[in-house]
PDB file of N, CA, C and O in Angstrom:
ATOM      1  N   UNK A   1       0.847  -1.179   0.000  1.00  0.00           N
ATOM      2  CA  UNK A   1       0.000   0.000   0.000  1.00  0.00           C
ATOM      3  C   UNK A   1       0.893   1.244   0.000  1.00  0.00           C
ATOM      4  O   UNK A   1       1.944   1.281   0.639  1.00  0.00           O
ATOM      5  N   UNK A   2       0.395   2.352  -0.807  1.00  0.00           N
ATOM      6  CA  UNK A   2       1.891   3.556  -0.536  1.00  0.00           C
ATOM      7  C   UNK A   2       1.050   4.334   0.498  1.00  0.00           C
ATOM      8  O   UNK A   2       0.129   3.723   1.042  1.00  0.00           O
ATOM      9  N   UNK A   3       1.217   5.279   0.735  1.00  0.00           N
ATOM     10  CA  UNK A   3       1.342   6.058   1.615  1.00  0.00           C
ATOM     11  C   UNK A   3      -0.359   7.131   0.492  1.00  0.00           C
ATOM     12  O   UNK A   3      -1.563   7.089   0.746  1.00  0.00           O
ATOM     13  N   UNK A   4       0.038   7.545  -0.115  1.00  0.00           N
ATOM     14  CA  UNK A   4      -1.423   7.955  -0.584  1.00  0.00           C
ATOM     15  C   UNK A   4      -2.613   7.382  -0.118  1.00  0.00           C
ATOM     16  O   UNK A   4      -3.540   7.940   0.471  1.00  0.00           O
ATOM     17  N   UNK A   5      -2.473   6.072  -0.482  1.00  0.00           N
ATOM     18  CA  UNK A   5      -3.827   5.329  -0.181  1.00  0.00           C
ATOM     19  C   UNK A   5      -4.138   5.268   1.328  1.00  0.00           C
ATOM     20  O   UNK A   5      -5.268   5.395   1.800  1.00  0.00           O
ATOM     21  N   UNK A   6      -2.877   5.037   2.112  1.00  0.00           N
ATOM     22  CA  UNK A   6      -3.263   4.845   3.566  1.00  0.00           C
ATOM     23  C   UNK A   6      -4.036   6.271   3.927  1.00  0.00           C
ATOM     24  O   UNK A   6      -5.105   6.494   4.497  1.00  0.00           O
ATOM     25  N   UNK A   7      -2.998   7.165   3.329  1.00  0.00           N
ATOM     26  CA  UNK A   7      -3.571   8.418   4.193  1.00  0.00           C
ATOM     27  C   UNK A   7      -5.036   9.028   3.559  1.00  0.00           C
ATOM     28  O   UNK A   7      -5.778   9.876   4.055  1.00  0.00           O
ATOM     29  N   UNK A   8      -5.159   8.355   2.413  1.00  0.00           N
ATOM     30  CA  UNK A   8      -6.476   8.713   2.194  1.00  0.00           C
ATOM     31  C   UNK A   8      -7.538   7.862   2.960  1.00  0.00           C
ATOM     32  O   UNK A   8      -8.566   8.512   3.148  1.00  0.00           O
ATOM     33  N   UNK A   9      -7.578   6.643   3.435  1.00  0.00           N
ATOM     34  CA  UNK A   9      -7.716   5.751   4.142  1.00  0.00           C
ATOM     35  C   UNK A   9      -7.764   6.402   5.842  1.00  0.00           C
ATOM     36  O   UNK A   9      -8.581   6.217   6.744  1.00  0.00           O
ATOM     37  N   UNK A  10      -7.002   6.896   5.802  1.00  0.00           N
ATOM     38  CA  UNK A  10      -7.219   7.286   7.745  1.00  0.00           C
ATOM     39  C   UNK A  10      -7.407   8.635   7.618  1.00  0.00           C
ATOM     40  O   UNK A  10      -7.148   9.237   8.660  1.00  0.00           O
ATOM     41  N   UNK A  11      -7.852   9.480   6.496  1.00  0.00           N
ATOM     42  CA  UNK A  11      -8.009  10.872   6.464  1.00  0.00           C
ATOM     43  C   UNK A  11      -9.797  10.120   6.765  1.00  0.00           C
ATOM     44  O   UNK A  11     -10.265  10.485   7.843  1.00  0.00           O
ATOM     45  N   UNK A  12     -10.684   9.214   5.964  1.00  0.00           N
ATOM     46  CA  UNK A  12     -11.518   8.952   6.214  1.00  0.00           C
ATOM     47  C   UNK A  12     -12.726   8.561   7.691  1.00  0.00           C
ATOM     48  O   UNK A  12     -13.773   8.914   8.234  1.00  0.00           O
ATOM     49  N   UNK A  13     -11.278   7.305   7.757  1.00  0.00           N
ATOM     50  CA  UNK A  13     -11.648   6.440   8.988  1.00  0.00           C
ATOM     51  C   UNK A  13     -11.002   6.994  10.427  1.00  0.00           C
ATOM     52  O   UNK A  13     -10.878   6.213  11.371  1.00  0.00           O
ATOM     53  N   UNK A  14     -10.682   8.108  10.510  1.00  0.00           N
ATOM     54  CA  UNK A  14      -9.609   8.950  11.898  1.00  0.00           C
ATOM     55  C   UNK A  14     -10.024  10.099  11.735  1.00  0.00           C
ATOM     56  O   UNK A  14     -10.812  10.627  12.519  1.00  0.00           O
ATOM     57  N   UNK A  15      -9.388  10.877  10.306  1.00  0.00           N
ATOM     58  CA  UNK A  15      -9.483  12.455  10.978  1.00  0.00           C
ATOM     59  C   UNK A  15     -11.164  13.073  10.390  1.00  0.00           C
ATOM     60  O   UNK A  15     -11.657  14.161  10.690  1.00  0.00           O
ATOM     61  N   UNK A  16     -11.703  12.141   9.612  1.00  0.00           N
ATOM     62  CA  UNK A  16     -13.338  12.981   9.561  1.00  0.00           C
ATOM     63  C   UNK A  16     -14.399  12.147  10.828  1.00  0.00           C
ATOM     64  O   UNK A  16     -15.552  12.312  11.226  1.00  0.00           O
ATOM     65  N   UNK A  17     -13.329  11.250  11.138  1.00  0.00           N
ATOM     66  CA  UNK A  17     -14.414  11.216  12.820  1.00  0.00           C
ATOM     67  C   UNK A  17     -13.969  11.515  13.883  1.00  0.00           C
ATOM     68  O   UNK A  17     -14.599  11.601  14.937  1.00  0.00           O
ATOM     69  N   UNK A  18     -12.905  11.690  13.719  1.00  0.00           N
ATOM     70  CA  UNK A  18     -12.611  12.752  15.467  1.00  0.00           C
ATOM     71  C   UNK A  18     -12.037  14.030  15.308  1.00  0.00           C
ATOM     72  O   UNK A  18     -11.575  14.509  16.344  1.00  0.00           O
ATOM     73  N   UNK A  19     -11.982  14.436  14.695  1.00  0.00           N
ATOM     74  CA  UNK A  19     -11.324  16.102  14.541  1.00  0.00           C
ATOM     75  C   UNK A  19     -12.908  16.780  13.980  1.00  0.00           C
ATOM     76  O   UNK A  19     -13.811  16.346  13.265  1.00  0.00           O
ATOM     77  N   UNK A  20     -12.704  17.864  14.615  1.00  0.00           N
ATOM     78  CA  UNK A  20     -13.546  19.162  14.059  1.00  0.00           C
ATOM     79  C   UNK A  20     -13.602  19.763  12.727  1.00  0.00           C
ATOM     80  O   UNK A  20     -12.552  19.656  12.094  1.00  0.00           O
ATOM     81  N   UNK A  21     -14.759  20.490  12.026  1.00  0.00           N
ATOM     82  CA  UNK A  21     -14.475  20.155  10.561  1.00  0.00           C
ATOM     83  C   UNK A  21     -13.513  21.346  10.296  1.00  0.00           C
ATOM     84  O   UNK A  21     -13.614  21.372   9.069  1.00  0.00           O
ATOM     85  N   UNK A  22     -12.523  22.496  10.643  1.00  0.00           N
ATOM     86  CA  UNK A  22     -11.847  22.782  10.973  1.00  0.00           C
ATOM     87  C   UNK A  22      -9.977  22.184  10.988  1.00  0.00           C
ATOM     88  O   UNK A  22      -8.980  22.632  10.422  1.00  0.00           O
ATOM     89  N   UNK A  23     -10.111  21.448  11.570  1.00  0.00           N
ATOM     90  CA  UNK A  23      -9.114  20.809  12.263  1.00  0.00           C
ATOM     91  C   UNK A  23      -8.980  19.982  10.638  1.00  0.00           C
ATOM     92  O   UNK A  23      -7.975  19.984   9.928  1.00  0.00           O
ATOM     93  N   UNK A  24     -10.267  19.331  10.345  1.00  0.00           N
ATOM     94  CA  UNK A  24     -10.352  18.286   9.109  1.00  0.00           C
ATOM     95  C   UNK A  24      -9.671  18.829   7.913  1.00  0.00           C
ATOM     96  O   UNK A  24      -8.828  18.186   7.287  1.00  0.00           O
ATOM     97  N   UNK A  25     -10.186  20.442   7.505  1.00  0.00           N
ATOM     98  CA  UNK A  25      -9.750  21.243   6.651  1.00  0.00           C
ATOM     99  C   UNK A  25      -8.110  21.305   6.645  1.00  0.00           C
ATOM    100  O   UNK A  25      -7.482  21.056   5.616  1.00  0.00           O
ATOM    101  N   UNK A  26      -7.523  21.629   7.777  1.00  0.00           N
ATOM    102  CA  UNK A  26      -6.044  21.789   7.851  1.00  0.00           C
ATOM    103  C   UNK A  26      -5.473  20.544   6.860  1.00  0.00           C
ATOM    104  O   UNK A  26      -5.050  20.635   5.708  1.00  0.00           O
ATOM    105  N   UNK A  27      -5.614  19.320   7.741  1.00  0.00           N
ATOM    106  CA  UNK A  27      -5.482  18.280   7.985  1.00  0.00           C
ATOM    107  C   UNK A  27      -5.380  17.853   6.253  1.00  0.00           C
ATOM    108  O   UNK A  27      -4.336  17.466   5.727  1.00  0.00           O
ATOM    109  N   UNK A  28      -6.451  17.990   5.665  1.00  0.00           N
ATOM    110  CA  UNK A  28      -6.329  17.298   3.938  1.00  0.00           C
ATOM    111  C   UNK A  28      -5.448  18.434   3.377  1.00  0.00           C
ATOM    112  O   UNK A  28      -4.362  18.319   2.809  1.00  0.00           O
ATOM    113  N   UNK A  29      -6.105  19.494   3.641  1.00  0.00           N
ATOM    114  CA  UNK A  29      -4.681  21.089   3.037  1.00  0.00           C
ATOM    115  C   UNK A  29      -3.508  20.083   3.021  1.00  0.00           C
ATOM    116  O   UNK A  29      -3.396  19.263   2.109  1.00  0.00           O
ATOM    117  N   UNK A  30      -2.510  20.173   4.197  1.00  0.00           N
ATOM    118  CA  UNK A  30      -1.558  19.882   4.180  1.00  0.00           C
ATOM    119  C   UNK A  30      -0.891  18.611   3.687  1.00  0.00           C
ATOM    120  O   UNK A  30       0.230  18.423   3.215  1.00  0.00           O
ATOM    121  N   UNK A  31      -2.034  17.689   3.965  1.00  0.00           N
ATOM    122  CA  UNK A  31      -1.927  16.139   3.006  1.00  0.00           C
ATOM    123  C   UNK A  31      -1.623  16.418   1.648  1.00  0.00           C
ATOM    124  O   UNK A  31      -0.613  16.039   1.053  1.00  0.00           O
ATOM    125  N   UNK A  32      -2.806  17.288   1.065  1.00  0.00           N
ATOM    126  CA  UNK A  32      -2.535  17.785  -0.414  1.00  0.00           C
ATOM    127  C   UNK A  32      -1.479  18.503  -0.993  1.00  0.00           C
ATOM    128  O   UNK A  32      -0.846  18.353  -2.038  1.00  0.00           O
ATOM    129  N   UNK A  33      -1.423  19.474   0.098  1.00  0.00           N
ATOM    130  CA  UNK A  33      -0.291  20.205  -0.841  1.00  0.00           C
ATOM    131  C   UNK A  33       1.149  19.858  -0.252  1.00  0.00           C
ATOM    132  O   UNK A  33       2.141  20.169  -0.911  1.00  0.00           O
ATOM    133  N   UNK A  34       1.262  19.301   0.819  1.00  0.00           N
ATOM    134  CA  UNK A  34       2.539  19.599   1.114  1.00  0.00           C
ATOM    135  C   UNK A  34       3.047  17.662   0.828  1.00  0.00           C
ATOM    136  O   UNK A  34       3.761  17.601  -0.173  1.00  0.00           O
ATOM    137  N   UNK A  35       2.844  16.408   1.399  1.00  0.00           N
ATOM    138  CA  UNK A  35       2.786  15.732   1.644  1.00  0.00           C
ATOM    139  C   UNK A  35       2.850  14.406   0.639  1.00  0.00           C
ATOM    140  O   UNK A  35       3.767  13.586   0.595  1.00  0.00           O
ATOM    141  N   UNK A  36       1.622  14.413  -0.164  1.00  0.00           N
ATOM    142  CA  UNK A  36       1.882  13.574  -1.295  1.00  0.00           C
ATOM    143  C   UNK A  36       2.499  13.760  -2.186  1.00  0.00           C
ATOM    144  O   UNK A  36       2.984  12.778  -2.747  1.00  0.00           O
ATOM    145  N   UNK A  37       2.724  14.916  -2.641  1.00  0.00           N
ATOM    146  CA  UNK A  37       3.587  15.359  -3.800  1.00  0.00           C
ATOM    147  C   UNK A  37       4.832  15.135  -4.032  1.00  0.00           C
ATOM    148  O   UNK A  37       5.403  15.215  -5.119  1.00  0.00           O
ATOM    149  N   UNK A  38       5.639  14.613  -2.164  1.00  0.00           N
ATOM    150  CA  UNK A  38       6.943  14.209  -2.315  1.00  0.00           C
ATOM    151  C   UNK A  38       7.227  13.047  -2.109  1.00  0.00           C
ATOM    152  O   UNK A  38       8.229  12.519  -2.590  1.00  0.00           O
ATOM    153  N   UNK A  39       6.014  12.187  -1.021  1.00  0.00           N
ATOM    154  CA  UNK A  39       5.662  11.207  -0.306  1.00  0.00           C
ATOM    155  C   UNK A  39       5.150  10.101  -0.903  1.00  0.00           C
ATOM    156  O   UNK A  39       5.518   8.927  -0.945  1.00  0.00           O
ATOM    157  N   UNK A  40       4.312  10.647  -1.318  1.00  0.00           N
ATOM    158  CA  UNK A  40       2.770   9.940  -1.691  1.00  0.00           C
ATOM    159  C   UNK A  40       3.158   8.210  -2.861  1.00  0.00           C
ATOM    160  O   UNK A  40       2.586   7.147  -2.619  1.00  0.00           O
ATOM    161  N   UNK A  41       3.877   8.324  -3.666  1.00  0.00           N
ATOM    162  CA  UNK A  41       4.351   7.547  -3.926  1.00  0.00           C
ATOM    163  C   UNK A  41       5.085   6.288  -3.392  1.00  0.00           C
ATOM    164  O   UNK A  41       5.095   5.211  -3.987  1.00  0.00           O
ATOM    165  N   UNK A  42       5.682   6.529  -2.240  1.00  0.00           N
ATOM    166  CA  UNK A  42       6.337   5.862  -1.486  1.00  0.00           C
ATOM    167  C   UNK A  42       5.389   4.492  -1.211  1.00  0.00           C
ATOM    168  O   UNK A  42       4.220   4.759  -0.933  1.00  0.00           O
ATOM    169  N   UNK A  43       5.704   3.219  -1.249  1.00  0.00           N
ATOM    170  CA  UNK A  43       5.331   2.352  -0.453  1.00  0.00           C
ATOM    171  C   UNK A  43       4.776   2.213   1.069  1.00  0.00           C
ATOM    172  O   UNK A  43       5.303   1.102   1.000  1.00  0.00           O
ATOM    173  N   UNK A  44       4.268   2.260   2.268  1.00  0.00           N
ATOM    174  CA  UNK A  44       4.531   1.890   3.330  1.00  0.00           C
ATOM    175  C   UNK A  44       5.880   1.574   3.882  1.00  0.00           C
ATOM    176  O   UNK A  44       6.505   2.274   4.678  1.00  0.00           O
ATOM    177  N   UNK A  45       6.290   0.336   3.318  1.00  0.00           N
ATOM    178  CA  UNK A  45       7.272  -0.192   3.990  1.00  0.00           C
ATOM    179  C   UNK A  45       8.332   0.104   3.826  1.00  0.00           C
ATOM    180  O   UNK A  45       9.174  -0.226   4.661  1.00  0.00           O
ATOM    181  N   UNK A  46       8.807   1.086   2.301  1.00  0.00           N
ATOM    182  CA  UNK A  46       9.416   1.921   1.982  1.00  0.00           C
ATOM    183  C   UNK A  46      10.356   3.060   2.904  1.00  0.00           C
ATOM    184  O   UNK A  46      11.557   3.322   2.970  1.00  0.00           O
ATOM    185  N   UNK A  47       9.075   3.589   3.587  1.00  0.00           N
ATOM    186  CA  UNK A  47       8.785   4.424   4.236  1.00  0.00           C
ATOM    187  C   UNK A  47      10.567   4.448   5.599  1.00  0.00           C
ATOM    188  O   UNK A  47      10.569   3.621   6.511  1.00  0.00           O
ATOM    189  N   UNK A  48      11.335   5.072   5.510  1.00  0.00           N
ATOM    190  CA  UNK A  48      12.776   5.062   6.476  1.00  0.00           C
ATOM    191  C   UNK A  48      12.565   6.546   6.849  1.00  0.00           C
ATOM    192  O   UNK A  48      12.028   7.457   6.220  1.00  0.00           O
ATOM    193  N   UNK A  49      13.247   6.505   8.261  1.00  0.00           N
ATOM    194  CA  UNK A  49      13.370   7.989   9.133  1.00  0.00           C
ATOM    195  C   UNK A  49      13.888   8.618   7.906  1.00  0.00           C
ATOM    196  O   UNK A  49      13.417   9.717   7.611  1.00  0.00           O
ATOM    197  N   UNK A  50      14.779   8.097   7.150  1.00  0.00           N
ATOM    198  CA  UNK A  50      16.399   8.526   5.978  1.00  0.00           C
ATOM    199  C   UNK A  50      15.471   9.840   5.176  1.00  0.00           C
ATOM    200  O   UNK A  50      15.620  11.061   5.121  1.00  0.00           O
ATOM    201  N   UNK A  51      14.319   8.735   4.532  1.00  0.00           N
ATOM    202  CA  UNK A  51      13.222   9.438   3.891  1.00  0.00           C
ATOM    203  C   UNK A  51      12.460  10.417   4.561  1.00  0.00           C
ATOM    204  O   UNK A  51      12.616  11.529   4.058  1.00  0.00           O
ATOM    205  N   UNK A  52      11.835  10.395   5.341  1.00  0.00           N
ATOM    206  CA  UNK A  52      11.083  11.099   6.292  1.00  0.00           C
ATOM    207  C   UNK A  52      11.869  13.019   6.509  1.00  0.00           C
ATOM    208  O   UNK A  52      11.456  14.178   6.510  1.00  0.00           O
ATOM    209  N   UNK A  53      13.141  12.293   6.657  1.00  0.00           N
ATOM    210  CA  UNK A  53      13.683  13.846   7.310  1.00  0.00           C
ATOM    211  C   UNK A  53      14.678  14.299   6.232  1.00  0.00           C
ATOM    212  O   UNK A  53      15.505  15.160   6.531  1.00  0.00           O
ATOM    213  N   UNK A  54      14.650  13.710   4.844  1.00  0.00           N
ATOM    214  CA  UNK A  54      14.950  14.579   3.651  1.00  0.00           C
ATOM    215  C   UNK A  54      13.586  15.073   3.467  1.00  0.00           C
ATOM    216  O   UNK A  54      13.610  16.288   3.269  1.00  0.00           O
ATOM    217  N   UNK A  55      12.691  14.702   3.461  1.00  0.00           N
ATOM    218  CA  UNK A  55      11.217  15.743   3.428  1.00  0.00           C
ATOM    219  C   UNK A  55      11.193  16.754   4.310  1.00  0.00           C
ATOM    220  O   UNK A  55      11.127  17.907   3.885  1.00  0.00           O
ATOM    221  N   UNK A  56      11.250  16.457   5.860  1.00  0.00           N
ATOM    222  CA  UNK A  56      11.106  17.807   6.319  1.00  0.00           C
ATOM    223  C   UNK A  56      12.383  18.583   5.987  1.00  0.00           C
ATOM    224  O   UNK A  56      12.190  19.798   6.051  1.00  0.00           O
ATOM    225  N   UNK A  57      13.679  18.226   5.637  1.00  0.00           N
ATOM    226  CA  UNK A  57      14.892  18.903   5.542  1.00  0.00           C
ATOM    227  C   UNK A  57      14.319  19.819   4.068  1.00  0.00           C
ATOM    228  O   UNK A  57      14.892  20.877   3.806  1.00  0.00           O
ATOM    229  N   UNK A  58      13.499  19.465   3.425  1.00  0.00           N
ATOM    230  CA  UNK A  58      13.125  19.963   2.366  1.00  0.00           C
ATOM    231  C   UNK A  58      12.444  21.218   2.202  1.00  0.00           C
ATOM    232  O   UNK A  58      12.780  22.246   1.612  1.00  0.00           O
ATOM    233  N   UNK A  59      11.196  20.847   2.989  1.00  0.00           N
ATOM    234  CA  UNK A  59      10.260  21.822   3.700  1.00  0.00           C
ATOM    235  C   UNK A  59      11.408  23.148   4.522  1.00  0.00           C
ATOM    236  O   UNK A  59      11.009  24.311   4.568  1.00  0.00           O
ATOM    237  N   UNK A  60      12.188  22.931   4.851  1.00  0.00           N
ATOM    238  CA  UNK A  60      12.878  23.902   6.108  1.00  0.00           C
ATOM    239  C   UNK A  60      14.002  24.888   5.067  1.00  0.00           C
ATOM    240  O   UNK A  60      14.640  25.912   5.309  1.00  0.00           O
ATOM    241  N   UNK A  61      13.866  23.943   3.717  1.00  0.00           N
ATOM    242  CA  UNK A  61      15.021  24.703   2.755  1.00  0.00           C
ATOM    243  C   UNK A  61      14.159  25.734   1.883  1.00  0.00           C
ATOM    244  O   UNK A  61      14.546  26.567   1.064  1.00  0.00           O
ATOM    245  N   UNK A  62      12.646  25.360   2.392  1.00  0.00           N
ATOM    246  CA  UNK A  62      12.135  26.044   1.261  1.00  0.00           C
ATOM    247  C   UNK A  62      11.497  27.140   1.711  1.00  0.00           C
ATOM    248  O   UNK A  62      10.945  28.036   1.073  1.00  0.00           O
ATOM    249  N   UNK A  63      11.695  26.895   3.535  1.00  0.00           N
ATOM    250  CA  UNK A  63      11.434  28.181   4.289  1.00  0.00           C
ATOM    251  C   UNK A  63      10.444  28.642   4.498  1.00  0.00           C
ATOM    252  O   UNK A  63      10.051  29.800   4.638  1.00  0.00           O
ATOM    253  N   UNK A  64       9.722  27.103   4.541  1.00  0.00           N
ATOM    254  CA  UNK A  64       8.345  26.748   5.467  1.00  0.00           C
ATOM    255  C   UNK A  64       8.486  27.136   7.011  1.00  0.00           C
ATOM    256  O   UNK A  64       9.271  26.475   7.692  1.00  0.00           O
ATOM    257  N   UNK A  65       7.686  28.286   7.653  1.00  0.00           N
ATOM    258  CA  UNK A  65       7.714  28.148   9.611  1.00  0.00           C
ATOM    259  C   UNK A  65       7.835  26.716  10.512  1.00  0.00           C
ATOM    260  O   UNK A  65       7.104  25.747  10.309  1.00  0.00           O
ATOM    261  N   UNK A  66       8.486  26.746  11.145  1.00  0.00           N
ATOM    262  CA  UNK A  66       8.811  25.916  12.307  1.00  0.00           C
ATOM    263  C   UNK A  66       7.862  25.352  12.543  1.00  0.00           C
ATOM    264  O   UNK A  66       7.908  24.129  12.679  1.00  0.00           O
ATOM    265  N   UNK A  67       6.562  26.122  12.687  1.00  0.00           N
ATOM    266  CA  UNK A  67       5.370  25.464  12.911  1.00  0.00           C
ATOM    267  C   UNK A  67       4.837  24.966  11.890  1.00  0.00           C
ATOM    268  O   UNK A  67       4.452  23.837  12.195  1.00  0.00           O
ATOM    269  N   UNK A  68       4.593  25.210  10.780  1.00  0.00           N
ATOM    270  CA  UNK A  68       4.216  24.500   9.219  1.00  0.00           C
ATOM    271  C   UNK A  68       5.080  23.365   9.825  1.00  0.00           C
ATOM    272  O   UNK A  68       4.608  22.686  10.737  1.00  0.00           O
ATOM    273  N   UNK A  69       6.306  23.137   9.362  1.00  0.00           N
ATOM    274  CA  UNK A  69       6.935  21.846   9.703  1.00  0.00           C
ATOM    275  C   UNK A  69       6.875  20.762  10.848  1.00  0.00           C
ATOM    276  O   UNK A  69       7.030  19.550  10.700  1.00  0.00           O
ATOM    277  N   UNK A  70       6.569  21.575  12.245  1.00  0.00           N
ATOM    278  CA  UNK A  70       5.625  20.843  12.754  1.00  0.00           C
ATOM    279  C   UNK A  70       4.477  20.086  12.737  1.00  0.00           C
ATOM    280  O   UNK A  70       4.351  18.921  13.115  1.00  0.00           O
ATOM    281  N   UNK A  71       3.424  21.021  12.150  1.00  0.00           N
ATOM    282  CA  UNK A  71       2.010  20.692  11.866  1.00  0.00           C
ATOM    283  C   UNK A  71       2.229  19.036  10.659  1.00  0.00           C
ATOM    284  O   UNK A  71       1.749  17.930  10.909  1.00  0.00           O
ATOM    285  N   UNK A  72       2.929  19.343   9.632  1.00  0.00           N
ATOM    286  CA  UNK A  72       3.338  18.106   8.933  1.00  0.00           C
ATOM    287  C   UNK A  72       4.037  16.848   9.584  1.00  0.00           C
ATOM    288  O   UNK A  72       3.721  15.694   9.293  1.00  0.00           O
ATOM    289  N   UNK A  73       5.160  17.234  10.623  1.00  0.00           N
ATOM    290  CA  UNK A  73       5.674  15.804  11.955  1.00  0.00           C
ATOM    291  C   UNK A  73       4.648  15.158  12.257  1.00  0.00           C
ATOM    292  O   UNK A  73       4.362  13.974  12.083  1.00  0.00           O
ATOM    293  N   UNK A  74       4.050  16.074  12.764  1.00  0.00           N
ATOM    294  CA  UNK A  74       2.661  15.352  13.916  1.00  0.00           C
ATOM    295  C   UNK A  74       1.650  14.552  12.568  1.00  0.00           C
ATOM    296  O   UNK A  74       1.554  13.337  12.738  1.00  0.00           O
ATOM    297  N   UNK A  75       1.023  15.020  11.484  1.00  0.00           N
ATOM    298  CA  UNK A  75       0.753  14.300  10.922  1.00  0.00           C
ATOM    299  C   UNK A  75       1.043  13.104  10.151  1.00  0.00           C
ATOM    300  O   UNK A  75       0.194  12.255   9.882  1.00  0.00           O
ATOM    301  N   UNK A  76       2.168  13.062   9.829  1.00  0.00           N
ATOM    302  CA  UNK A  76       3.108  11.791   9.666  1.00  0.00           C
ATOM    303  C   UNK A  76       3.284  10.490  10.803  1.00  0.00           C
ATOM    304  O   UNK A  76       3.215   9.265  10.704  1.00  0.00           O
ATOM    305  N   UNK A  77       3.522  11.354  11.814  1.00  0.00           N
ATOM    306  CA  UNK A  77       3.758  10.874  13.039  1.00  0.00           C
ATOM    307  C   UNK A  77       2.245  10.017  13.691  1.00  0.00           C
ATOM    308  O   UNK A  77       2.317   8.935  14.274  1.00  0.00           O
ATOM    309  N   UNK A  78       1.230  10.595  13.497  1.00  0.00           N
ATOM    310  CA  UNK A  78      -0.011  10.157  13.851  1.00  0.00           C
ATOM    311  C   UNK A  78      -0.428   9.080  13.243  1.00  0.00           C
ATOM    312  O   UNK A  78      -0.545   7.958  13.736  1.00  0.00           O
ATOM    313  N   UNK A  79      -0.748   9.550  11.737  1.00  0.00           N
ATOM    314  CA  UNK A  79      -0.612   8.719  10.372  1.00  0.00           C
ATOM    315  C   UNK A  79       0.047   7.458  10.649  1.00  0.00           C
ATOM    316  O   UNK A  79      -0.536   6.472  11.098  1.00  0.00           O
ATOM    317  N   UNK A  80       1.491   7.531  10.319  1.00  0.00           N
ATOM    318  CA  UNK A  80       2.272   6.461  10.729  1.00  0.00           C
ATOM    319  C   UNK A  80       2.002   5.162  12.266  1.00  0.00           C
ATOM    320  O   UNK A  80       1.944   3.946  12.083  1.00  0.00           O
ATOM    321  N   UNK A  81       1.938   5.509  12.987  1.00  0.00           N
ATOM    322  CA  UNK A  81       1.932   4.916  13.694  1.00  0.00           C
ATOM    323  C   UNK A  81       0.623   4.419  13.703  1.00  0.00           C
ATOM    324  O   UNK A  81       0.668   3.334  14.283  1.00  0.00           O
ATOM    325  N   UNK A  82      -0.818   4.738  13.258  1.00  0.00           N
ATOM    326  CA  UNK A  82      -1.872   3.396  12.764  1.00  0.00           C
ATOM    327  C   UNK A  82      -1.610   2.912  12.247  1.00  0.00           C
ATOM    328  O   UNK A  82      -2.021   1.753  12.304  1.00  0.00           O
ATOM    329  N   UNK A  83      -0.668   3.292  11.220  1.00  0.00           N
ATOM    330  CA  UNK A  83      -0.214   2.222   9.889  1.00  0.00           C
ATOM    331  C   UNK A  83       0.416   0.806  10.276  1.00  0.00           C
ATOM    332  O   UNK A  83       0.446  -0.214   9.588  1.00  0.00           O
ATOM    333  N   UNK A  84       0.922   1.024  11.594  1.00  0.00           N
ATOM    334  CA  UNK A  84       2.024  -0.137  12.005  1.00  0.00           C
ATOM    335  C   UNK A  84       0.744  -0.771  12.958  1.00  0.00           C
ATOM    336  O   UNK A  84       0.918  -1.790  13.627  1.00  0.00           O
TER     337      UNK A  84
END
């Protein structure tokens, strides 16, 4: 499974039933624009810290806020760990 499908998968079954529709909005924003475009391809199992933090190293070159780059950790981070 890559990483698109999951997260379209727990954008469904996680963040449109427990987050606020608000919270929901952020939440696909940042899936969309920031996330699959570099990610999204990736396999699951694919998936290495190696990879992970040339993305945010990416995001931080391109001079995205501390907090943007946050807001994307935590979703990875959330994401990820149902996945396992």
């Amino acid at each position: 499974m890559t990483l698109h499908d999951f997260l379209m998968f727990w954008q469904t079954e996680y963040v449109e039933l427990k987050l606020k529709p608000n919270s929901q909005y952020n939440y696909e924003s940042a899936i969309r624009i920031h996330i699959l475009p570099h990610l999204g391809k990736y396999k699951l199992r694919s998936l290495t810290p190696h990879v992970l933090q040339q993305f945010m190293n990416l995001k931080v070159r391109e001079g995205f806020a501390r907090q943007t780059i946050n807001i994307l950790a935590g979703i990875l981070n959330k994401s990820l760990k149902q996945a396992v």
